[in-house]
MIPAMI-969537 format. One line per 3 residues: number of its first residue (from 1); their letters; for each residue x, y, z of C-alpha. Coordinates in Angstrom, 1 decimal, padded with zeros to 4 digits, always signed. Example, Ala and Ser with C-alpha at 12.3 -4.5 7.8 and 13.67 -1.06 7.14 Angstrom:
// MIPAMI-969537
1	AS	+012.3/-004.5/+007.8; +013.7/-001.1/+007.1
//
This chain:
// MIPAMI-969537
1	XXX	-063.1/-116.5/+069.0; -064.2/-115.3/+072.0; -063.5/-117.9/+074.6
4	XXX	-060.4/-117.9/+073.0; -059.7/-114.4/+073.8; -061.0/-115.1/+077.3
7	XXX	-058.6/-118.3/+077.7; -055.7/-116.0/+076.7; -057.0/-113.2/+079.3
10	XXX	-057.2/-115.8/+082.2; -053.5/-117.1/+081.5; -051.9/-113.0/+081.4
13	XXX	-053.6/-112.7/+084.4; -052.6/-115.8/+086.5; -048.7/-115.3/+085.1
16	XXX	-049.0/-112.0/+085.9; -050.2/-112.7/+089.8; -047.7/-116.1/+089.6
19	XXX	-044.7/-113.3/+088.7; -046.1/-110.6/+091.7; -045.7/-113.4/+094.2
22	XXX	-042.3/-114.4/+093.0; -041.2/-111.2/+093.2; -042.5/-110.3/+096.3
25	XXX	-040.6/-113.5/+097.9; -037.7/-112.3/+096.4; -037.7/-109.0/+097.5
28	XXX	-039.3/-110.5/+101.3; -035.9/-112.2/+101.1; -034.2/-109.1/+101.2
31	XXX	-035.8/-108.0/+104.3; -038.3/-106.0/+101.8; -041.9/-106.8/+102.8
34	XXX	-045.1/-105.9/+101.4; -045.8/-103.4/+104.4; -042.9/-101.6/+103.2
37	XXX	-043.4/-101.8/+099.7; -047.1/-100.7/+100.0; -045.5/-097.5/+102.0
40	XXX	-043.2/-096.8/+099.2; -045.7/-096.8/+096.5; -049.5/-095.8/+098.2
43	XXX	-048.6/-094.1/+101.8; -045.6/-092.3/+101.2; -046.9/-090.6/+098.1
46	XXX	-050.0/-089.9/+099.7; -048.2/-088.6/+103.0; -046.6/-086.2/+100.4
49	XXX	-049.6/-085.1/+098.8; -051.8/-084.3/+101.9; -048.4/-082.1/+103.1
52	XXX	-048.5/-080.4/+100.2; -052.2/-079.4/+100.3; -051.4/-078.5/+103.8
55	XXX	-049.2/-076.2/+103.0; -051.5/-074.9/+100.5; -054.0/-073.8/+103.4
58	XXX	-051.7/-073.1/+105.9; -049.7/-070.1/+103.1; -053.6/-069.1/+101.9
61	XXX	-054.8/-068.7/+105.8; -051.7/-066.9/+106.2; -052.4/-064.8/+102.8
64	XXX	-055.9/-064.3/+103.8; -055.1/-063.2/+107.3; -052.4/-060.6/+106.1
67	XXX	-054.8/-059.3/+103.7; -057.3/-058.7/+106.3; -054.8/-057.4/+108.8
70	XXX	-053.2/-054.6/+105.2; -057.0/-053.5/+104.5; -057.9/-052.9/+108.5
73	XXX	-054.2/-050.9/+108.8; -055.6/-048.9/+105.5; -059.1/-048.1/+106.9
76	XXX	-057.0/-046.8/+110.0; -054.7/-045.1/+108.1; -057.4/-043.4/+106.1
79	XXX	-059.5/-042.6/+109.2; -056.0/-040.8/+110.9; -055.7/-039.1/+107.5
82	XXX	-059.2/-037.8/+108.0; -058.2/-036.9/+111.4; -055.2/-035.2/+110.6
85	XXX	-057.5/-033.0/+107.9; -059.6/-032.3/+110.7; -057.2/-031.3/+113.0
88	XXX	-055.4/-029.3/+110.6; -058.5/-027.3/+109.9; -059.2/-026.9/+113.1
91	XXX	-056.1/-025.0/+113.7; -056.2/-023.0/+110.7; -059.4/-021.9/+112.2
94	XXX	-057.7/-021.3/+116.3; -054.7/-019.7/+114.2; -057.1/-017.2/+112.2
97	XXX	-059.1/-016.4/+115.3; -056.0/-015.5/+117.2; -054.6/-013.6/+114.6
100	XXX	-057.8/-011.5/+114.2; -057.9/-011.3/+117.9; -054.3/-010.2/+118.2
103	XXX	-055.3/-007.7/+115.0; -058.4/-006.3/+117.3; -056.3/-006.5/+121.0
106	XXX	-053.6/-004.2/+118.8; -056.2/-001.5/+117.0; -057.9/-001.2/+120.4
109	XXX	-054.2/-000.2/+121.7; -053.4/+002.0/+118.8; -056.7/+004.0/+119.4
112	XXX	-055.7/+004.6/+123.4; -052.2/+005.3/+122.3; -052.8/+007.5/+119.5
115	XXX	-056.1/+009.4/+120.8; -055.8/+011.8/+118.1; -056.3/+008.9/+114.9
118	XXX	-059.3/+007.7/+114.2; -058.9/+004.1/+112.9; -060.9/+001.8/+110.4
121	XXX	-059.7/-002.2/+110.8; -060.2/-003.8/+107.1; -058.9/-007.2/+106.1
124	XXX	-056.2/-007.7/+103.5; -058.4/-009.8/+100.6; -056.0/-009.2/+098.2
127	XXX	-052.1/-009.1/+097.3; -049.7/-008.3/+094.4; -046.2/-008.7/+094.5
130	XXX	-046.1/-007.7/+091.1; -047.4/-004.1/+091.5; -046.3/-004.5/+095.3
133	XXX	-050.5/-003.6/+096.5; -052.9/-005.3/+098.7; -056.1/-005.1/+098.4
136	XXX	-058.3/-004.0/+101.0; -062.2/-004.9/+102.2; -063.0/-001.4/+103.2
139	XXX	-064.2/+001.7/+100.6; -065.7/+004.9/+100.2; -068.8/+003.4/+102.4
142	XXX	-066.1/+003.5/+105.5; -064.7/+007.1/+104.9; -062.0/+005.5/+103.0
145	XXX	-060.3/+008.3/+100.8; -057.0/+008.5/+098.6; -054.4/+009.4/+100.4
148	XXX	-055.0/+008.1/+103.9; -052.1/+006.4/+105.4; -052.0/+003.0/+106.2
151	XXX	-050.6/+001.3/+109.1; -050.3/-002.1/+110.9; -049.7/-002.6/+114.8
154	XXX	-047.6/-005.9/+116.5; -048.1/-004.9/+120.0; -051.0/-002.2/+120.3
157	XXX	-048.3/+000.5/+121.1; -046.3/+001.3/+118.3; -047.3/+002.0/+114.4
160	XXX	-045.5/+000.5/+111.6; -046.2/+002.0/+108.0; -047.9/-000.4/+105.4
163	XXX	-048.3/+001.9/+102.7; -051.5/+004.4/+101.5; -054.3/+004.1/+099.5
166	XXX	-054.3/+005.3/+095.9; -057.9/+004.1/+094.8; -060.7/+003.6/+096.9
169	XXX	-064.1/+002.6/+095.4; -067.5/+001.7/+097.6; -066.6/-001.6/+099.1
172	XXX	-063.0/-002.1/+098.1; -059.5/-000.1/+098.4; -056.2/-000.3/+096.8
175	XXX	-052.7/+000.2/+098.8; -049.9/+001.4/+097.4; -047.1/-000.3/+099.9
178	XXX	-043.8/+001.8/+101.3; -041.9/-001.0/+098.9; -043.3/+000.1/+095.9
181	XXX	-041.1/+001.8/+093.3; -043.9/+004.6/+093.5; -044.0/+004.9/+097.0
184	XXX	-042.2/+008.1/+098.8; -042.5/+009.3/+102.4; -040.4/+011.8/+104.9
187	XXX	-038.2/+010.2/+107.6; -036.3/+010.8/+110.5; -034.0/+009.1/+112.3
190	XXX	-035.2/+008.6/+115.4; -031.5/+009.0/+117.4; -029.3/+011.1/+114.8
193	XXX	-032.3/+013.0/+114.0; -031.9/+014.6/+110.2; -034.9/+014.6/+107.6
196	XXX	-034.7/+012.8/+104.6; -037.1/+011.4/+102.1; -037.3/+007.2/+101.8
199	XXX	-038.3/+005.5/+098.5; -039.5/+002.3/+097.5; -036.9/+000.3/+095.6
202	XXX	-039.4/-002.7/+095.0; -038.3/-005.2/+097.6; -036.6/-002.7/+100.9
205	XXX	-037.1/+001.2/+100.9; -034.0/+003.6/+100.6; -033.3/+006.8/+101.3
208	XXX	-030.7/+008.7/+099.4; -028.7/+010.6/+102.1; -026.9/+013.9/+101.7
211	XXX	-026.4/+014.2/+105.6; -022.7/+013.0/+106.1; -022.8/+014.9/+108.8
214	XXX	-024.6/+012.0/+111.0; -023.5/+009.3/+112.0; -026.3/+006.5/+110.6
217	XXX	-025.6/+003.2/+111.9; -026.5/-000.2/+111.2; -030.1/-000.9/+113.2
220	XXX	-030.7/+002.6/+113.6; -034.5/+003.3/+113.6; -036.1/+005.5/+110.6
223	XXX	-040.0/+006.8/+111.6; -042.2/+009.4/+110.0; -041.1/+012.9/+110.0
226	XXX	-044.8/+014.0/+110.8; -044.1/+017.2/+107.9; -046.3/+015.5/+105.5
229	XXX	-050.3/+016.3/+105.1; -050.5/+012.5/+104.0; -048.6/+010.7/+107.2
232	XXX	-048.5/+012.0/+111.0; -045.1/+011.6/+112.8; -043.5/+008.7/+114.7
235	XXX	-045.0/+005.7/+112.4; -042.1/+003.3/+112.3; -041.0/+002.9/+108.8
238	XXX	-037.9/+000.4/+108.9; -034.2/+000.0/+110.6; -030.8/+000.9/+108.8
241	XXX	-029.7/-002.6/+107.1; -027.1/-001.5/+104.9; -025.4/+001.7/+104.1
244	XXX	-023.1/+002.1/+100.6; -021.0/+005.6/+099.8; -022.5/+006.6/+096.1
247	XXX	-020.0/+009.9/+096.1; -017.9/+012.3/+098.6; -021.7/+014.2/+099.9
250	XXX	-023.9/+011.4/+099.1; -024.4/+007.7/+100.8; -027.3/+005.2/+100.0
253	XXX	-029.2/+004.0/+103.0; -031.4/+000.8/+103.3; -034.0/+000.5/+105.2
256	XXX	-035.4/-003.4/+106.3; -039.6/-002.5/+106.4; -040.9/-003.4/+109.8
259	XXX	-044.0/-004.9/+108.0; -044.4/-007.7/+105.4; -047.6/-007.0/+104.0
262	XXX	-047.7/-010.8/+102.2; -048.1/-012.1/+105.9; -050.7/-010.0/+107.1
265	XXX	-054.2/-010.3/+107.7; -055.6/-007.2/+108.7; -054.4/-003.9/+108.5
268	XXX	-055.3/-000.1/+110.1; -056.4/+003.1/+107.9; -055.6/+006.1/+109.1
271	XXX	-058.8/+008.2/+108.3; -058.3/+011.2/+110.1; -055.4/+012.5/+112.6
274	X	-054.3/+015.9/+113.8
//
């Protein structure tokens, strides 16, 4: 059974080669020969594959390198970030320092201006624009009494009124600012003259005017009358921004405040003055 099997095996395989050669000659008579046909069927495929894989590298060498080149861009972007941070802080610092040396240059200059003041420098640690207070580092310990007037200076000359305080404990003050509802204070204008009294409105300060007699302008400039026990004369207290007729004797006056107290850091206490 065997060597039968084997007999038939031996005969498939010698048509098979007899059938290769025959069509090989055929297709050599065609101007097809075997270097070509072994192209088309082994090289050619081949050819394709290797391409292939070399494309494979060439986009992962290219993945890999534009990987590398995204995380060294993000550890330089996240070292400028931390530079930035740095920076930043370093001029918050240089801007506090020359605001508290602009807050120090301008109560030295108050105290040769105004010789008659003695002045106590406290830092604003605290601010409500609800109650329209600050809050102030400086107490009873300091001489800090209710009552005392308290100012702010831009330029070491002049004065401009902040408000006063209405609760001082050891270490700590409240300050009752000119914008409050609660706030009141005795004006003059400093080029029609006249004396009125300015209140708080909760934003500006106003004065209600019974003087039709002057001649208030826009701009003009309202300081302390100086006939108060509470605030000497001449503090600046804000300049005419608007003026509205109420009645036939009476016209409402608005005064812009010459200090924003949510943009300072330091003010002045008046704790004495003659």
């Amino acid at each position: 059974m065997k060597l039968k099997e084997n007999k038939q095996l031996k005969i498939l395989i010698i048509l098979f080669i007899i059938s290769a050669i025959i069509l090989l000659a055929g297709l050599t008579g065609r101007g097809i020969t075997l270097k070509i046909i072994g192209n088309f069927v082994f090289i050619k495929p081949v050819n394709n594959v290797l391409s292939g894989i070399r494309n494979i590298v060439a986009a992962t060498s290219n993945l890999v390198a534009i990987t590398k080149q995204k995380i060294a861009l993000e550890n330089e972007n996240a070292k400028l970030k931390d530079n930035i941070s740095y920076l930043e802080e370093r001029i918050k610092l240089l801007q506090g320092l020359y605001y508290e040396n602009q807050s120090l240059k301008a109560a030295l200059g108050i105290k040769e201006t105004q010789t008659k003041w003695n002045l106590e420098i406290a830092k604003i640690i605290g601010y409500s624009n609800l109650s329209n207070t600050i809050i102030i580092d400086k107490g009873q310990v300091n001489s800090i009494k209710k009552n005392m007037p308290v100012i702010y200076s831009f330029d070491g000359k002049n004065a401009d009124l902040v408000g006063v305080v209405i609760e001082a404990d050891s270490n700590v003050s409240k300050v009752l600012l000119s914008s409050s509802i609660d706030f009141k204070v005795g004006v003059k204008n400093i080029i029609r003259g006249g004396i009125e009294v300015a209140s708080g409105n909760g934003i500006d300060i106003e004065i209600d005017s019974f003087s039709r007699n002057l001649d208030i302008q826009i701009g003009d400039l309202y300081l302390t009358s100086g006939l108060s026990n509470i605030y000497p004369g001449n503090i600046i207290v804000g300049k005419v921004r608007e003026i509205k007729n109420k009645n036939s004797i009476e016209r409402l006056i608005t005064l812009e405040l010459s200090v924003e107290a949510d943009r300072l850091l330091n003010v002045f206490i008046i704790t004495n003055h003659e």
